[in-house]
C-alpha positions as CSV (number, residue, x, y, z in Angstrom):
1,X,0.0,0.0,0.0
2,X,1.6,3.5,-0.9
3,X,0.8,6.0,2.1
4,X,1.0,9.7,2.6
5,X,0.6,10.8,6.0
6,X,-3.0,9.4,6.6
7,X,-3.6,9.2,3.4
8,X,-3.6,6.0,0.7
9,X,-2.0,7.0,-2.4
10,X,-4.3,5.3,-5.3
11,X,-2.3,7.0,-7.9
12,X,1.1,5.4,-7.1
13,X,-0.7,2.3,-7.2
14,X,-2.5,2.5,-10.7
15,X,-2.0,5.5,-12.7
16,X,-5.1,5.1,-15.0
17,X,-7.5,4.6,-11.8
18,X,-9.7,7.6,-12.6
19,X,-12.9,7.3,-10.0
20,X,-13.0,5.5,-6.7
21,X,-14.3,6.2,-3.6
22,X,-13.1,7.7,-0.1
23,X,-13.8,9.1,3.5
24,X,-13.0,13.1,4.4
25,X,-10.6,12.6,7.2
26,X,-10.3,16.3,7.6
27,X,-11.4,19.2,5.7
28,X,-10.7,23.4,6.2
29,X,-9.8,25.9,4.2
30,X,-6.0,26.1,5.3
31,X,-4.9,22.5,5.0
32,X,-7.8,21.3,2.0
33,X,-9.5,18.3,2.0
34,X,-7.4,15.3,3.1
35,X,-9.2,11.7,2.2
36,X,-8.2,8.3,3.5
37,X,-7.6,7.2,-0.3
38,X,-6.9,9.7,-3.2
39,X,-6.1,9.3,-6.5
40,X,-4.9,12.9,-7.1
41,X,-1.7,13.4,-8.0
42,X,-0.3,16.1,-5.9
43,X,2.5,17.3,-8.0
44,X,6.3,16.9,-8.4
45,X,9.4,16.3,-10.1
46,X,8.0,19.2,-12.8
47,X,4.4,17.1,-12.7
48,X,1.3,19.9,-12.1
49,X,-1.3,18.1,-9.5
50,X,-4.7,16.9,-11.2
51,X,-7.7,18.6,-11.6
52,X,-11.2,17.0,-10.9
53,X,-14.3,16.5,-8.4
54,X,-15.6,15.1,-5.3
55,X,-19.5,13.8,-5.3
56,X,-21.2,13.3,-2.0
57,X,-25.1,14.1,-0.9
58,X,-25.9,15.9,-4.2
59,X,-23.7,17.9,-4.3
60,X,-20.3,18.5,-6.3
61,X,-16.9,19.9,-5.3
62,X,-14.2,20.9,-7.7
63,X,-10.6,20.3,-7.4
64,X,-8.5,22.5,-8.8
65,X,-4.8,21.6,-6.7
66,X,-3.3,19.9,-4.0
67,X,-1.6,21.0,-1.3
68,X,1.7,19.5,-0.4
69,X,2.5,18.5,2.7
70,X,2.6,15.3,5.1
71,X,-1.2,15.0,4.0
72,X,-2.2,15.9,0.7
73,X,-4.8,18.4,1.1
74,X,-7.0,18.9,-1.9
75,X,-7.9,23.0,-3.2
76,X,-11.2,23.1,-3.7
77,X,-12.1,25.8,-6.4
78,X,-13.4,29.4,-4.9
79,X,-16.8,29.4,-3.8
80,X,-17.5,25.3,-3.5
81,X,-18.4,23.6,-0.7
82,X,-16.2,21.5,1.5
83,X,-17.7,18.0,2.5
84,X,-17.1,17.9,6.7
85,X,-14.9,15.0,8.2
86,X,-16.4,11.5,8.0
87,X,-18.4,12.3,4.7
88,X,-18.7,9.2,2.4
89,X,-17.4,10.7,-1.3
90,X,-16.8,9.7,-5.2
91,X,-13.5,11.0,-6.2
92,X,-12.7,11.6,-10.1
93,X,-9.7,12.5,-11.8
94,X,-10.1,15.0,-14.8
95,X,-9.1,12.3,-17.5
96,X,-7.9,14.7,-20.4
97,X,-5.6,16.5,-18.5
98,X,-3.9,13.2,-16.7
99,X,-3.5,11.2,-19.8
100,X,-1.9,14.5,-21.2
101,X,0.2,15.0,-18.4
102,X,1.1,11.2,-18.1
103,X,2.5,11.2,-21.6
104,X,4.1,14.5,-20.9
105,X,6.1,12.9,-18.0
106,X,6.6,9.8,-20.3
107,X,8.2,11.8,-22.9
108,X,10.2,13.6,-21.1
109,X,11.8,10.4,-19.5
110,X,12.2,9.3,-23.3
111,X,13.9,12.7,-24.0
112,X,16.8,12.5,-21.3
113,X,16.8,9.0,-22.2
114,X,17.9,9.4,-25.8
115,X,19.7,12.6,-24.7
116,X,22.0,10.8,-22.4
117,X,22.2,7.9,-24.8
118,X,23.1,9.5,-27.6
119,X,25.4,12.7,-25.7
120,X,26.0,11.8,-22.3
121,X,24.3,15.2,-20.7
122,X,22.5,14.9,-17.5
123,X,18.9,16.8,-16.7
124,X,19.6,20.4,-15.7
125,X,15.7,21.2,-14.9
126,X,12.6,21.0,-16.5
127,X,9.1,21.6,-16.8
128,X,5.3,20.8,-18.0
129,X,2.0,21.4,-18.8
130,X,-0.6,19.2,-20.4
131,X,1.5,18.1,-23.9
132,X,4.0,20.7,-23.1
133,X,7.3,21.0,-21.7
134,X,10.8,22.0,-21.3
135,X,13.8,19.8,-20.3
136,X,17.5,21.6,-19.7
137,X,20.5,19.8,-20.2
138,X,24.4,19.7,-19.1
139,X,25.3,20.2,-22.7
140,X,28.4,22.9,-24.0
141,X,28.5,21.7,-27.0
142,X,25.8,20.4,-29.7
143,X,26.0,20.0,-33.4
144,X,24.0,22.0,-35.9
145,X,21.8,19.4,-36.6
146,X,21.3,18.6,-33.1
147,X,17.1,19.4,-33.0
148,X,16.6,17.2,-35.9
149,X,18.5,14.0,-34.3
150,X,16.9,14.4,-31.2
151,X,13.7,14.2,-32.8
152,X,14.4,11.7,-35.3
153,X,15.4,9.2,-31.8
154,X,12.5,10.4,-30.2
155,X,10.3,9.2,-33.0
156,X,12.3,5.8,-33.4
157,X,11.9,5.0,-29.6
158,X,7.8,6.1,-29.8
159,X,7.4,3.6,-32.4
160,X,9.5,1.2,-30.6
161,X,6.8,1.0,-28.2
162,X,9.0,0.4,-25.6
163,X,7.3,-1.2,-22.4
164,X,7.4,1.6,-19.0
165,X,7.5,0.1,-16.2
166,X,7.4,1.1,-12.5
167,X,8.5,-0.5,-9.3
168,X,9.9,0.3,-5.7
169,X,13.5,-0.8,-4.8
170,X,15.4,-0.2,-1.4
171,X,17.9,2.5,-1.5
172,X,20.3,-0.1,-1.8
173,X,19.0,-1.8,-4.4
174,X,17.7,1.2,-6.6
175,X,21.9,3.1,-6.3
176,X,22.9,-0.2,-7.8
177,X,21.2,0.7,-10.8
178,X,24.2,2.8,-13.1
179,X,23.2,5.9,-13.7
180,X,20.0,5.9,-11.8
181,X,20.3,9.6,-10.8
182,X,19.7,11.5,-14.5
183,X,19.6,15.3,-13.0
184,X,23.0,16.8,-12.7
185,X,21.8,17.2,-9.0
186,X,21.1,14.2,-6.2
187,X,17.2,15.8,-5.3
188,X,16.5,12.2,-3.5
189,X,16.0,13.3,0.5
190,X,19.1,11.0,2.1
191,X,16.8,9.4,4.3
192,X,14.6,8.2,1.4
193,X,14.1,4.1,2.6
194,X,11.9,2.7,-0.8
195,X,13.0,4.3,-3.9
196,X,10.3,4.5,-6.6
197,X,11.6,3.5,-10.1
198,X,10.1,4.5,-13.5
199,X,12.3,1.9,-15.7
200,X,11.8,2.3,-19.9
201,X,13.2,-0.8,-20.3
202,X,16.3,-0.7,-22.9
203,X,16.2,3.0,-23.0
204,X,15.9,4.8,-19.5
205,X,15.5,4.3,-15.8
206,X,15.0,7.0,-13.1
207,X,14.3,7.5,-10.0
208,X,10.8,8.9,-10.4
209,X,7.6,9.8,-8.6
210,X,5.1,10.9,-10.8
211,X,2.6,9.0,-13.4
212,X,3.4,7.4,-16.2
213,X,1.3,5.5,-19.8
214,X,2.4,1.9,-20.3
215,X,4.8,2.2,-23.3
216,X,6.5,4.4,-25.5
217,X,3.8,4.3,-28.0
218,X,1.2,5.7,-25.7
219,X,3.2,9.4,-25.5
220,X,2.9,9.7,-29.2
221,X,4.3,12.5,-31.4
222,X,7.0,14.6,-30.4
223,X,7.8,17.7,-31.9
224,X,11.3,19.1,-30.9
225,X,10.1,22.9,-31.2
226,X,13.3,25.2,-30.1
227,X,16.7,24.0,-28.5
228,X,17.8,27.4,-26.6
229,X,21.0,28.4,-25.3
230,X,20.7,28.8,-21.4
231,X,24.1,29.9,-20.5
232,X,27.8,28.8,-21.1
233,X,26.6,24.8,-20.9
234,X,22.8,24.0,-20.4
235,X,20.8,24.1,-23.2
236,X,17.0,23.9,-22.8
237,X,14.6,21.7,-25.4
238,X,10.8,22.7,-26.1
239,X,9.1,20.0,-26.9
240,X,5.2,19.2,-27.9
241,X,3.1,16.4,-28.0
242,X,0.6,15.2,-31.0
């Protein structure tokens, strides 16, 4: 079972779970709504948290965010009601903007995949939005027809349909795995027990928390948009999905 403070994480468990239902444990407008089971992601590693609503006696509550914190407190949107402690509710996920995000996330893992494949840079930062992102890399030198390579190994590891796989390792275990850190910095917290592992398998494996599609297939298109210069040695990729 993957817990957050008092709160089962559904989403760790099975990223396409989209409704299920829960219990209000707790609910003001400071902390949010904190159930005993939630499949909202709550955001991280460059992932946005989910949108979507709560049901319960008639009436309907939207989520708009998640507070971070030892439990993950859901943001209710301006105005809408929150459903007291010990109320029986029907939790749903906002399915476009998941799947979206989940092949966002995917991609991205495919990107510095190929990237450190192909040129040996490590992750710099990033970010994303729904088929959108940005991924910075350790790079001080690229050749001029650096955009259309990394897009033409993109494409051939999309139609690879490479299988994406996720599992939890001890510490021990998971820093076994060569190169498992892909950022040039360590962001693991040292006292980190189970590490959670998002392994494309022949390609890429990270240490990762967020959500993920099943195989490389399931990102789809991506379009390498701009490689921008980002001082003396990162350079930053825009990319968008199809």
């Amino acid at each position: 079972m993957h817990q957050h403070g008092r709160t089962e994480r559904l989403d760790l468990a099975d990223a396409t779970l989209r409704e299920w239902d829960a219990t209000v444990l707790s609910a003001d407008t400071d902390e949010g709504i904190v159930l005993d089971r939630s499949a909202f992601y709550p955001g991280g590693g460059g992932q946005p948290p989910d949108h979507g609503v709560l049901l319960w006696g008639g009436v309907q509550t939207r989520i708009v965010g998640v507070r971070r914190g030892e439990d993950p407190g859901l943001i209710p949107a301006d105005g809408d009601p929150l459903p007291p402690a010990g109320t029986a509710v029907r939790g749903a996920i906002e399915d476009d903007r998941r799947t979206a995000l989940m092949r966002t996330h995917s991609g991205l893992h495919l990107l510095a995949g190929v990237v450190f494949r192909d040129f040996g840079a490590l992750v710099t930062g990033g970010n994303m939005e729904p088929l959108t992102a940005r991924m910075d890399f350790d790079l001080p030198e690229i050749p001029t027809d650096f955009k259309d390579r990394i897009a033409a190994a993109c494409a051939v590891e999309v139609a690879a349909d490479r299988a994406i796989r996720v599992d939890n390792l001890s510490r021990a275990d998971a820093f076994a795995i060569p190169d498992i850190i892909r950022t040039a910095t360590d962001l693991l917290p040292p006292n980190l027990e189970v590490v959670r592992i998002v392994d494309i398998v022949g390609l890429d494996v990270q240490a990762d928390g967020g959500t993920h599609v099943a195989s490389t297939s399931q990102i789809g298109d991506i379009d390498v948009v701009k490689v921008e210069n980002k001082g003396k040695a990162n350079r930053r990729l825009r990319v968008r999905l199809q």
